[in-house]
Backbone bond lengths (Angstrom), bond angles and torsions (degrees), N, CA, C in turn:
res aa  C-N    CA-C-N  psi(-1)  N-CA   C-N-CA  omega(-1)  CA-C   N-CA-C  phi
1 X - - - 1.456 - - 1.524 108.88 -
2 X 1.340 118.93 134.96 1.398 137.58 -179.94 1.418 103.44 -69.84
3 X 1.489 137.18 126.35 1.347 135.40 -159.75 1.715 111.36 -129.06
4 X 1.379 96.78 10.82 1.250 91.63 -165.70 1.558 119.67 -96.06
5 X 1.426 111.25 -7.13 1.540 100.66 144.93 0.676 148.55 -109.84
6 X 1.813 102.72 15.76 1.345 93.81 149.22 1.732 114.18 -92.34
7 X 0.971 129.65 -6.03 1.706 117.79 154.51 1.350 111.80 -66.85
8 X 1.242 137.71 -45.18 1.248 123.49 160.99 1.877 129.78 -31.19
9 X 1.690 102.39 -62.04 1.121 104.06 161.87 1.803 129.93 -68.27
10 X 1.050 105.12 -12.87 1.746 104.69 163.81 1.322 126.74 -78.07
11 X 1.494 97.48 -27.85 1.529 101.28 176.44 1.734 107.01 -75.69
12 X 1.460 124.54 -49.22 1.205 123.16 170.37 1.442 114.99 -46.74
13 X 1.293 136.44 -55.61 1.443 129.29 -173.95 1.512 100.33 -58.45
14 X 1.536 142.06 -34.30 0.936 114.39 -153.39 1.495 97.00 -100.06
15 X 1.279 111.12 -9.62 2.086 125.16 -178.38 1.764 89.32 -60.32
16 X 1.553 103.55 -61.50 1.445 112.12 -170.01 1.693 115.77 -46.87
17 X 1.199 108.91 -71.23 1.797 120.59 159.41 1.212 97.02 -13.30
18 X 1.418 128.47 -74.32 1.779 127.75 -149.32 1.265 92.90 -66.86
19 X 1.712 111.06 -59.13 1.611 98.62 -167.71 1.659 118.18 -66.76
20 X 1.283 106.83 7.91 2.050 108.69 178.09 1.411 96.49 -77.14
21 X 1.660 96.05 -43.27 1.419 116.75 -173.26 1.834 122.27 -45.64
22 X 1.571 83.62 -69.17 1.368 96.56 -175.95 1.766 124.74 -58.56
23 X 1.483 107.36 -37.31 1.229 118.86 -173.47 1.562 121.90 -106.57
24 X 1.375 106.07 24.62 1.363 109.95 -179.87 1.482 137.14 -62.31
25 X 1.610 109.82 -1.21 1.490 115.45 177.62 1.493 84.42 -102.01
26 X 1.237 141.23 7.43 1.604 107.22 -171.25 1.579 96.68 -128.28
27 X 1.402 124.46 4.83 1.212 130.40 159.15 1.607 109.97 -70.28
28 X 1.371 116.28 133.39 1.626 111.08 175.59 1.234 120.35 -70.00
29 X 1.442 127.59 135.64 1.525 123.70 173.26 1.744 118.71 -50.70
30 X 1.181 125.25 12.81 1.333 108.41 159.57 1.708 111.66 -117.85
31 X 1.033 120.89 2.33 0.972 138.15 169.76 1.858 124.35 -87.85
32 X 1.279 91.68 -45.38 1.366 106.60 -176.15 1.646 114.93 -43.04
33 X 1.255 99.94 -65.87 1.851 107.82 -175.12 1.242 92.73 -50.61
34 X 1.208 130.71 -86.50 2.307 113.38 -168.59 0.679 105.51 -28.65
35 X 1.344 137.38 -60.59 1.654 131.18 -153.70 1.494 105.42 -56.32
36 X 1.673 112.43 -58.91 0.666 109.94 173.90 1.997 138.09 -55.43
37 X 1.318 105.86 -39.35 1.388 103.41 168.68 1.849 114.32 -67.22
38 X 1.143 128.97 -40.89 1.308 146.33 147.67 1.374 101.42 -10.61
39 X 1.823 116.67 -80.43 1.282 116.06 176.65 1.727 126.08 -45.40
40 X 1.468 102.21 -41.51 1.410 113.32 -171.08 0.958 97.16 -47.83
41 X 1.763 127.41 -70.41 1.664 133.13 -147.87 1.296 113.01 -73.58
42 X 1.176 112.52 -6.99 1.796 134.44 -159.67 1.389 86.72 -87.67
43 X 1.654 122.59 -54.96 1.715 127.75 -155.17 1.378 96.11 -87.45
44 X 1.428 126.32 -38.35 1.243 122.32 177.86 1.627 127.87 -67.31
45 X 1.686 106.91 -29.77 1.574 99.17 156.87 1.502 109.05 -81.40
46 X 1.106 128.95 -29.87 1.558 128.79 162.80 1.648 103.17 -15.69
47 X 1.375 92.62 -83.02 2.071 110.32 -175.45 1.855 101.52 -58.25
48 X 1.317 139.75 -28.22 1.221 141.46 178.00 1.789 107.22 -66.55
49 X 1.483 105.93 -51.33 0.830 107.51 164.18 1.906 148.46 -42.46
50 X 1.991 89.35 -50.10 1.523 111.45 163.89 1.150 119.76 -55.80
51 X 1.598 111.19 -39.35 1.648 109.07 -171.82 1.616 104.26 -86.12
52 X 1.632 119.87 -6.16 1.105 90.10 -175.96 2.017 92.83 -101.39
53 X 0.653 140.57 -15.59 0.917 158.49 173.60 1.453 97.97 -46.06
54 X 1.342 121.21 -64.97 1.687 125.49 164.90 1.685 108.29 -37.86
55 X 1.085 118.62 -95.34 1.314 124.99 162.82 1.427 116.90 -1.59
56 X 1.281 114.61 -66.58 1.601 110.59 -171.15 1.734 97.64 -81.52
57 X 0.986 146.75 5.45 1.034 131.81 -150.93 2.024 69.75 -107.66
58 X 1.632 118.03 -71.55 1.293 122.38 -174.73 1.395 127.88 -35.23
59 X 1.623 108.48 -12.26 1.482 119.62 -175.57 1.451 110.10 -99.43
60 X 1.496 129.29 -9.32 1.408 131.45 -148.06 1.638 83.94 -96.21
């Protein structure tokens, strides 16, 4: 299996995270909370992804 978008997309969720991170006073308060939940579910299939990624890698 070709893995590279999903490394592509892991690297973005976690780019995104930092920058929620980093720039959080200059995001507007009505904006902020999506972005922020947005990021969450984004990093959390990120890590869903890694572990499955382990897994299939151990089965090949």
């Amino acid at each position: 299996m070709d893995y590279t978008n999903v490394v592509i997309f892991i690297i973005l969720a976690f780019s995104l995270g930092l920058i929620m991170i980093m720039n959080k006073d200059r995001i507007p308060a009505s904006l902020r909370r999506g972005m922020a939940i947005t990021s969450i579910v984004m990093i959390l299939f990120a890590f869903f992804l890694i572990v499955y990624s382990f897994f299939d890698l151990g089965s090949s």
